[in-house]
N, C-alpha and C positions, 0 to 999 in steps of 0.2 A: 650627398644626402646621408646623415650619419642612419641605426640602424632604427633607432628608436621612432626617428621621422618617418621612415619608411612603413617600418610599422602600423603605423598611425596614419598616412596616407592610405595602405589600404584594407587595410579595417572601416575607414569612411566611405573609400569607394565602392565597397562592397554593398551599402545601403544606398547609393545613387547618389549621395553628395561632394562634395569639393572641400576639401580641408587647407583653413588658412593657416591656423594656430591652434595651441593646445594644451593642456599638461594631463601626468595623470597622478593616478593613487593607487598605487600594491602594495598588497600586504600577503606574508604568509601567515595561512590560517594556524591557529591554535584547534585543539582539540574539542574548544566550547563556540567552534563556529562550524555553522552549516547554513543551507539555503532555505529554512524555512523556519520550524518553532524557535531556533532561538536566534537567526539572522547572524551576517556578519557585523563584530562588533566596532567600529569605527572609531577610532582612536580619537580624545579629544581635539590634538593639535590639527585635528584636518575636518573640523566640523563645517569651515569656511568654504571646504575642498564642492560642499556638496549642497542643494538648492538648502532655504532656511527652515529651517523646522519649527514653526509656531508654536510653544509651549505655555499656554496663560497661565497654567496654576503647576508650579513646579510639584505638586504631591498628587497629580495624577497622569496618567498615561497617555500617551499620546500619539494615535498613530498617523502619519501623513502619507506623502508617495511623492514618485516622479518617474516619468517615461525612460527607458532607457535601451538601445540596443542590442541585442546580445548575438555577440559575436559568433556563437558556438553552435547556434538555432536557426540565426541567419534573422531573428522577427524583432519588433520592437516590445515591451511588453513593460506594467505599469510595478514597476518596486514597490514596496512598503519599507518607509522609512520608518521606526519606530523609536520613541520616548518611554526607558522604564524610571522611574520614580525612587522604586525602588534601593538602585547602586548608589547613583544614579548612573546613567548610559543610554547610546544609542546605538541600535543597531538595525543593518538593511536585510531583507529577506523578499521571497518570492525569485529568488537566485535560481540560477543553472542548477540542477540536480545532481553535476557531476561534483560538485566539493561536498557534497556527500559521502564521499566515500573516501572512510579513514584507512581504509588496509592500504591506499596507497599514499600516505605520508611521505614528504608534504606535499600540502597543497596550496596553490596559489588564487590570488583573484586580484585581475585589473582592471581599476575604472578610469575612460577616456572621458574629460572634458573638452570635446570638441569645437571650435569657432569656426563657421564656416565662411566659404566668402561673399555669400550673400548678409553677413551680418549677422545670424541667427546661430544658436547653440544648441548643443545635445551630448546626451551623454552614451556611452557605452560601456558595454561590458566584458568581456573575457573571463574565463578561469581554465587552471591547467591541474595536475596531478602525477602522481609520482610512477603512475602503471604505463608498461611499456605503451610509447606512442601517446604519453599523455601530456606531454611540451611541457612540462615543469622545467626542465635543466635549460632548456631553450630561451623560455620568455623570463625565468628570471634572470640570466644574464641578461638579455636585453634590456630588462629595465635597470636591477640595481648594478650591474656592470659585475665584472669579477673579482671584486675584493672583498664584497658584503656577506656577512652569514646566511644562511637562511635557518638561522632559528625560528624557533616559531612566534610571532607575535610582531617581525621585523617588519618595519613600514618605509615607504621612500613614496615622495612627491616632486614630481621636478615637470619642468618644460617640455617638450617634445624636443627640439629643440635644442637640448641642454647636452653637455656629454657625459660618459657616466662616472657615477665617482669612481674617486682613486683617492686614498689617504695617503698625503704625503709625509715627511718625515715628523715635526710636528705637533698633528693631528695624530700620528704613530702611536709619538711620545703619551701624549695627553693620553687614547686610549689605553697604552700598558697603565700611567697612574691612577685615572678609572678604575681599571680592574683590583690591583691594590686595594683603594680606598673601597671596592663594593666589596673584598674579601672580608675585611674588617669586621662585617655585622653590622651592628648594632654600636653607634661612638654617641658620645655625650656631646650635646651642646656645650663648644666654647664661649658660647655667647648669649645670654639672654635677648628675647625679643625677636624681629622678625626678621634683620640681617646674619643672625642665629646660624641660619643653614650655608648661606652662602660662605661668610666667615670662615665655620667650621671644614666646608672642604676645601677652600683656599688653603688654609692654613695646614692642612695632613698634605697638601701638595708641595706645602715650601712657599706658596705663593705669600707675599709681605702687604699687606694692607697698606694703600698707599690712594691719593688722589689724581693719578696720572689719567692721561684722555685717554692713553693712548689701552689695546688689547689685551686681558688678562691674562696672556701665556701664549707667549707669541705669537700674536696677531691673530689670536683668536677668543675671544670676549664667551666668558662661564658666565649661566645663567643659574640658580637653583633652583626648586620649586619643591615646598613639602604637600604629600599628599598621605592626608590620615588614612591611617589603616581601617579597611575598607569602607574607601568614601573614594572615588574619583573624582576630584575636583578642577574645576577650570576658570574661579572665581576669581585668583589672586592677583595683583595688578604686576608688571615685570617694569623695572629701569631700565630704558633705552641709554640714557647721554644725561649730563647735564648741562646746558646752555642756556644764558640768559638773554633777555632782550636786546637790542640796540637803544636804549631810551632815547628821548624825545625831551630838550631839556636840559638842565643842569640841575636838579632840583641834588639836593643832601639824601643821607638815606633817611634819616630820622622825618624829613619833608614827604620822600615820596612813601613811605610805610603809612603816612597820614592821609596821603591820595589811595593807593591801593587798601588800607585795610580796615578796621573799626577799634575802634577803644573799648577795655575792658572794665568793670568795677573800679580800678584800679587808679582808671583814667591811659595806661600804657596800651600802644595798640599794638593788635596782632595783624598776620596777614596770613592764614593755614587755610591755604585756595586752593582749589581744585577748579582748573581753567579748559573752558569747553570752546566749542564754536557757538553753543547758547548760553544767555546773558549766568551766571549766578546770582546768590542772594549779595552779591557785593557789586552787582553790574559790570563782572570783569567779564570778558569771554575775546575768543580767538575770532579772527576774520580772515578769510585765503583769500588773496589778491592775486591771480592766475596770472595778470595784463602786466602787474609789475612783480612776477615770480617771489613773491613776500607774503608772509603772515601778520597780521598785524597784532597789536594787542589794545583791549578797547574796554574805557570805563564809561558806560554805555554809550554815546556817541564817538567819543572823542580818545583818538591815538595817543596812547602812552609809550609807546616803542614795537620794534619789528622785528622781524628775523628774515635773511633771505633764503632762499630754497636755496643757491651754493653754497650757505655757509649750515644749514642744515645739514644739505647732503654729505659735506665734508667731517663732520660731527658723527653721522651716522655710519660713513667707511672709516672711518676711525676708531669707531667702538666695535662695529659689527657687521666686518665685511663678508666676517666669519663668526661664525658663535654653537657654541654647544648648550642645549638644553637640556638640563641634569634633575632628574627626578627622585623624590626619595621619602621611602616612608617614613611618617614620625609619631612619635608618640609620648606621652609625658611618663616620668618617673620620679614622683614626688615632687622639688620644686624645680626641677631640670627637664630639659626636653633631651629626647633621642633621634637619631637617625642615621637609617639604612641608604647609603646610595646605591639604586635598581639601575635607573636607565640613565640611556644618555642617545640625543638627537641630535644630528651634527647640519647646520642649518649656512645656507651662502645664498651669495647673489640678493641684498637687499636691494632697493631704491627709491627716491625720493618719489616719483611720483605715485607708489603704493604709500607711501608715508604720509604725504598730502592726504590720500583719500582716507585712509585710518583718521588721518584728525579731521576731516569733514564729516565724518561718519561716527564722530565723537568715538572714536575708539582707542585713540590717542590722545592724552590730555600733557596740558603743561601743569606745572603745580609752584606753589610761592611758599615758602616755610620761614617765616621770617617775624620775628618778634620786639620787640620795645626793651632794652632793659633800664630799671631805674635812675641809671647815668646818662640817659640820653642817649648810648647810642645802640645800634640796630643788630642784633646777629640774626645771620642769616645761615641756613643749612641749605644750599645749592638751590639750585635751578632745574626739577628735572622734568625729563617728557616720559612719560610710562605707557604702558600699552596695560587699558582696564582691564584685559582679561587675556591667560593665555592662550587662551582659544583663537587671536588673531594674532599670533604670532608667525603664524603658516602664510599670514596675510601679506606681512612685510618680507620676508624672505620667499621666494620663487622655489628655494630648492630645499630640499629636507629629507634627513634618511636616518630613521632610525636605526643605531648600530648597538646596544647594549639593550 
């Protein structure tokens, strides 16, 4: 039983239950986190990590809850999960009283999601501190293993389960180029538009713009993400793969852009889809066939072509068996944009069948970008499958640890 399982075994037993399975979520606190006025602030990429926070009207506040353990007290006791408008952000409060106290920097806190084996879940809590006797040095090896910082704001999500990280040679490399490239400042967009960011650090890396399936920097697939200064945003949609269907048929393209899309003023059709598991305004949408491990693709009744789950899954350890999540602020400078790379989350262990659920849960879509030129024939800009927002990105990947 490696340590972290152990852990986690009895931390459940100690409330009178049996633990099946589990993951958790630690973070070292920052200076503007504590257990009550201003709560711990929850990092977007692990919003999934924790029960869902109904928010109707994003310009006002919102506060929820949910029951959870605490390890430290020995009781169960009801959190406030809360919604500022404000940043925007989320953060948990009605915490342990002990990350309260700054004189002993740092300070940690862990939440267990625990499954238990009767079927039913819950959560718990822990937090530790830097004052003698206060298990900081302890539980954070346990959790982020001994190669991670503990700066402050550093997060890690993984399995129970799971072992801990270790950056290998690689992942080394990448983070010394990281560092580089966050030295830098403030760098100009190479590129206008919204490939912009990614582009531009590829390219301070050496990396050569290219259409290969295969991992942007040895076997490990860059993601980028701009986030304006001060705005914390979780809205922007990310590129998984791109893969087309198996069609159904022999039609031409110019044929099948006349089945999939509609015709403009012009009389030339387009096809600029956004593909769900419900119908759209062109009656495309996705159907998951469990029995024959296939997705289908459907102009409302009727099968236009498929994809199997092997060949998804092979598509997605191909792009992202590994992947780093690279964040960075940006900001305009007349008719050029800027950007600072801050962070970076080093993300593993995807699999299909969290993949599946993300596109039953519409949260992964496929997309058609494909247009008519007046010659007749059809260009096409890929095939891809995106995740609408980053926020379930934590969804497809099991394991996650922010290191920068």
């Amino acid at each position: 039983m490696n340590k972290l399982l152990n852990y986690a075994v009895e931390i459940v037993r100690g409330s009178g239950k049996t633990l099946r399975t589990g993951e958790v979520f630690a973070k070292v606190l920052s200076p503007n986190d504590d257990s009550g006025r201003h709560g711990v602030l929850v990092p977007t990429d692990v919003y999934a990590f924790f029960p869902d926070l109904k928010i109707p009207n994003q310009t006002q506040n919102v506060t929820g809850g949910f029951p959870a353990y605490d390890v430290l007290s020995g009781k169960e006791s009801k959190l406030a999960y809360k919604y500022y408008q404000r940043y925007p952000e989320r953060r948990i409060t009605r915490l342990n009283s002990l990350i309260n106290d700054r004189t002993n920097e740092p300070r940690l806190i862990v939440f267990l999601r625990a499954h238990y084996t009767d079927g039913t879940s819950a959560y718990y809590v822990d937090c530790a501190n830097s004052a003698p006797g206060g298990r900081f040095s302890a539980v954070f090896r346990l959790v982020f293993g001994g190669e991670a910082s503990s700066e402050a704001g550093i997060f890690v999500v993984r399995p129970i389960d799971s072992e801990a990280f270790s950056a290998d040679k690689n992942l080394s490399e990448l983070l010394d180029k990281f560092d580089k490239v966050s030295r830098l400042g403030w760098v100009e967009s190479l590129r206008e538009g919204d490939t912009g960011i990614g582009y531009t650090f590829e390219t301070l890396l050496g990396i050569r713009e290219n259409n290969d399936k295969r991992a942007d920097f040895k076997g490990i697939e860059i993601k980028c993400k701009g986030v304006k200064e001060g705005v914390e945003s979780a809205s922007g949609k990310i590129n998984l793969f791109q893969h087309g269907p198996i069609w159904l048929g022999t039609q031409s393209a110019r044929d099948r852009i006349r089945v999939l899309g509609k015709a403009g003023a012009d009389g030339l059709y387009t096809c600029h889809s956004q593909i769900k598991t419900t119908p759209n305004n062109l009656g495309l949408s996705l159907d998951i066939v469990e029995a024959d491990q296939k997705i289908d693709l459907l102009k409302h009744a009727d099968a236009l072509g498929y994809w199997t789950f092997d060949t998804l899954e092979e598509r997605l350890r191909e792009k992202h068996s590994r992947a780093v999540m690279i964040k960075a602020r940006s900001r305009k400078k007349k008719s050029s944009s800027l950007f600072h790379y801050e962070e970076l989350t080093y993300l593993e262990r995807p699999s299909i069948e969290r993949f599946v659920t993300l596109v039953g849960g519409r949260n992964i879509v496929f997309e058609f970008l494909m247009s008519e030129k007046p010659n007749g024939t059809v260009r096409n800009h890929g095939y891809p499958w995106r995740l609408v927002r980053e926020e379930f990105l934590d969804q497809l990947f099991s394991f996650q640890i922010r290191l920068r």
